[in-house]
N, C-alpha and C positions, 0 to 999 in steps of 0.2 A: 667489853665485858658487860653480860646483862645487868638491869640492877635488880637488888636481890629481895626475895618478898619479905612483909614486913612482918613483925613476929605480933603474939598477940596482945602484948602491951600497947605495941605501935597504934594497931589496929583500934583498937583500944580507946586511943588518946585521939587517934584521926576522928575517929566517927565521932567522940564527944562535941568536938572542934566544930564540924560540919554541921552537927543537932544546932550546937547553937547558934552557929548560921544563919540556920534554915528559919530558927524563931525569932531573930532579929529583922530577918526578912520582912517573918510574919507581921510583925510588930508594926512594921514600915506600909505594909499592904492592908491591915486594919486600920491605919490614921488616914488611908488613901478617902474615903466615903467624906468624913464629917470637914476634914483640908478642904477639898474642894466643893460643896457644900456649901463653906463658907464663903470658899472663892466667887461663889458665883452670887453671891449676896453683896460684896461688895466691890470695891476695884483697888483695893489697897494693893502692897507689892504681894507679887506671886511666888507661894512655896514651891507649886507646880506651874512648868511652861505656861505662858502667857498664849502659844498657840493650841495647845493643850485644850486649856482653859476655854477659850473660843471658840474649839470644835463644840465640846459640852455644851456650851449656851447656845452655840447654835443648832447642835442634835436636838435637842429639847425643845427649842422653839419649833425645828419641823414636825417632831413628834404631836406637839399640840397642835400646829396647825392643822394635821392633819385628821384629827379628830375632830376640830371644829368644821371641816370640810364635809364631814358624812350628813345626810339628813336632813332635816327639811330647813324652812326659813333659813335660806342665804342671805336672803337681804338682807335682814334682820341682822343677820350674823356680820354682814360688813360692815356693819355702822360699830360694835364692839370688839371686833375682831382684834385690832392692836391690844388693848387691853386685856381682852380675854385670853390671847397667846400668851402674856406675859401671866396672866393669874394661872394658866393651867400649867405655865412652866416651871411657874416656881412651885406648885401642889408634886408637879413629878420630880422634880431639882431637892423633895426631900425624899427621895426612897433609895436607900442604900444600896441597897442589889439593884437598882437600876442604873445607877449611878457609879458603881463598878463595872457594868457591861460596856457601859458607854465610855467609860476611860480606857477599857482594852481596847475595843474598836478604833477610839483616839488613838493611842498610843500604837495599834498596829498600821495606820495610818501614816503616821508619825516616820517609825519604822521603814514600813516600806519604802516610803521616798528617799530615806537616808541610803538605804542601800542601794535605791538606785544612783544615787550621786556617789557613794565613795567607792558601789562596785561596779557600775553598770546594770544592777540585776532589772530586768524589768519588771516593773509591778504588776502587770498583768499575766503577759506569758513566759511565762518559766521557760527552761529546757524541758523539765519534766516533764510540765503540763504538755509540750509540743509534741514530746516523744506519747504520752497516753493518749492525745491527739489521734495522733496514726497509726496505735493499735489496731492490729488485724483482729480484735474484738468489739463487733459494733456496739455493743451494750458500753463498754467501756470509753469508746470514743465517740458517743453521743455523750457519754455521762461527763468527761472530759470539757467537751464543748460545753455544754450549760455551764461548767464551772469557772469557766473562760470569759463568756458572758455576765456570769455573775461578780468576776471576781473587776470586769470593767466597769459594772454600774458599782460596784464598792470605792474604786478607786477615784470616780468622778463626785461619789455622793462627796466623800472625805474633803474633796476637796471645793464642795461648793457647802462644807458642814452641814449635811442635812442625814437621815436617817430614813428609808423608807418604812413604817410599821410593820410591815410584814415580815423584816428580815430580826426582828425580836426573834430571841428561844421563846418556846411557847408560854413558859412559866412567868415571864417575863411582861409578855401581851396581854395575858391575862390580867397581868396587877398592874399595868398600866389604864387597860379598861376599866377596874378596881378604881382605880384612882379618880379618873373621867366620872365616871357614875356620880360617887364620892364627891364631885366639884367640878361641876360639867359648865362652870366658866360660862355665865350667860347665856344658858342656854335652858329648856325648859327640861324638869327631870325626864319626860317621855318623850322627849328630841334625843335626850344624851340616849337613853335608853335602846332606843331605835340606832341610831347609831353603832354601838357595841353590836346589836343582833348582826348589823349588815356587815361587819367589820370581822365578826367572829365568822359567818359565812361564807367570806373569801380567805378566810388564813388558812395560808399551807407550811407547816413548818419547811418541811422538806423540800419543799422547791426553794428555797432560802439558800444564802451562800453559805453560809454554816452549817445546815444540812447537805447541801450538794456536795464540799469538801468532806464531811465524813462517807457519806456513801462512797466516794469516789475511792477512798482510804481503805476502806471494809472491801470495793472490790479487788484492789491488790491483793488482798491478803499478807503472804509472807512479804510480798515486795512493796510494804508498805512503810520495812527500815530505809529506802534510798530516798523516804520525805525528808529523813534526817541531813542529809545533805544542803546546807544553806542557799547555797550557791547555782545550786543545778532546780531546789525545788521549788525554791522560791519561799518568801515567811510564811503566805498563808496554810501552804499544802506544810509546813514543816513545824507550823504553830499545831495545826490539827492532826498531825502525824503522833508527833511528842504528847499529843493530849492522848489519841488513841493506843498508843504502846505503852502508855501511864498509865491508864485509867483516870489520870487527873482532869478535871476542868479547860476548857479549853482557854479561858481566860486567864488561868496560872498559866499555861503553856506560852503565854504571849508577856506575862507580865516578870515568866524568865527571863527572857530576851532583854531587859534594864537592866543596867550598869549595877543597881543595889540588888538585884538578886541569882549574882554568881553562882551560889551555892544552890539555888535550887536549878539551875539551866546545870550545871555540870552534874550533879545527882540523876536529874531528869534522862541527860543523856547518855550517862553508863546505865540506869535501871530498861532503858531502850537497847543493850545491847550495846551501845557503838565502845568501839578500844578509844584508847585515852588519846590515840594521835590525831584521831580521829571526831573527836570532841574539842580539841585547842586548835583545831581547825576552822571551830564552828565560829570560836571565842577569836577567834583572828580578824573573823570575817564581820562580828558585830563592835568590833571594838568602838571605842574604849573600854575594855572591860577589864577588871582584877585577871593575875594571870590564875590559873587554872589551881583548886581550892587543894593545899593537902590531903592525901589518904584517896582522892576518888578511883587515882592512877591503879590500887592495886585492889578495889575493891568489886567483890563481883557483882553482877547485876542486881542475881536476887536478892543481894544485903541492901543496895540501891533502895530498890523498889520497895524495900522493908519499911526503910528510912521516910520515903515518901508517906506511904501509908500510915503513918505512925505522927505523923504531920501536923495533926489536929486541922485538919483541911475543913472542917465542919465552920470553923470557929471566924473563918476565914464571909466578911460580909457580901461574897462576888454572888450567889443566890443564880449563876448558869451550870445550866448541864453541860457533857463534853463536846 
């Protein structure tokens, strides 16, 4: 016998349930910035992953190195360079929205390798990817390939913790160059200067793994709910699938995917459409996770996607677009 829908008390009671989930969440994703912040100021014991933690100090460190890299006086710059890494990293180790991008990337990192140990998934090429691969549309399977590509130099950077600058959202790049300008770290202000110009010159958002993965997304169109599928699409195309059927940030879309934010991954993915067996499927595949949150089971998308919106996603310190 089916089970039977809920009346609108239930209903009612569930979604209050859920709201306050979703702000507790919040709650937990606002103290993410200034925790680690501090983590990285000191070495005392860790609120967040100690390999976590490592990626961060070492994204940061490649980020400045790489700015101390552009423009003239090398020499110069290798006699201060240990130092000057460390002064530009802590001037960036204080910007909060950069400091939230860079724990997603962490943490999808993080991510990925778990799944491929507890499922096999591989972290580069998906099924899906394989199958968009050998689309009988070449726009698609060239656009595919670059994604494949990208999604290999992500999986290497991760694991040698470095970040290449370019692969910043653009908003991002900019206030990192903000910052460089700001404390150009031993260097002369019309060195740092110079720099930024050469640096802004070559930035392409869009050739970027995070731009590639959306385009790639946008060419599906409808067939761009089978990202939802964990298993088949692999976290990145399904972090940035869940962002694009959202409308959310692609960095909630990833910072679903943690054990403390149940309620927004099961929201996420019925306001995406998927049925609810079909969602404790997803929660199967990432576990350990809470089982699957009261009320989502009979809730329809658009009330979902209500929920989301309603979110105060504003308030939230992550400072990326989708």
């Amino acid at each position: 016998m089916g089970k039977l829908p809920m009346d609108r008390t239930e209903t009612t009671s569930a979604e209050a349930i859920l709201k306050d989930e979703l702000a507790r969440g919040n709650r937990a994703l606002r103290g993410v910035a200034p925790v680690i912040s501090h983590l990285l100021e000191t070495s005392g014991p860790a609120l967040v992953s100690d390999a976590i933690v490592a990626r961060l100090r070492g994204m940061l460190a490649d980020l400045a190195r790489q700015l101390l890299a552009v423009g003239p006086n090398s020499a110069r710059r290798d006699v201060v360079e240990p130092l000057a890494i460390d002064a530009l990293a802590d001037t960036l180790a204080g910007d909060p929205a950069l400091i939230g991008h860079l724990y997603a990337l962490a943490m999808e990192g993080h991510l990925t390798e778990r799944l491929q140990q507890r499922v096999s998934l591989d972290p580069v090429l998906s099924p899906l990817l394989q199958e968009l691969i050998a689309s009988d549309q070449p726009a698609t399977a060239e656009l595919a390939m670059s994604v494949l590509a990208a999604q290999s130099r992500f999986v290497q950077s991760q694991r040698r913790m470095e970040l290449p600058i370019g692969e910043l959202p653009s908003e991002l790049f900019l206030r990192v160059l903000e910052l460089f300008a700001d404390c150009p770290a031993g260097l002369l202000a019309a060195d740092a200067a110079q720099a930024c110009t050469t640096l802004k010159r070559h930035f392409d958002e869009g050739a970027g793994r995070i731009g590639l993965l959306a385009r790639l997304i946008s060419s599906m169109r409808a067939g761009a709910v089978a990202t939802l599928d964990l298993d088949h699409a692999g976290l990145a195309l399904f972090a940035s699938g869940l962002s694009a059927l959202t409308a959310q940030p692609r960095d909630l879309a990833v910072f679903s995917c943690h054990e403390g934010q149940t309620a927004r991954l099961a929201i996420s993915l019925r306001a995406a459409g998927l049925p609810p067996e079909a969602i404790e499927a997803q929660f199967v595949l990432l576990g350990p996770l809470a089982m699957l949150p009261s009320g989502v089971a009979g809730m329809p998308p658009e009330r979902a996607q209500a929920l989301l919106m309603a979110d105060e996603l504003a308030e939230l310190p992550l400072g990326v677009m989708p």
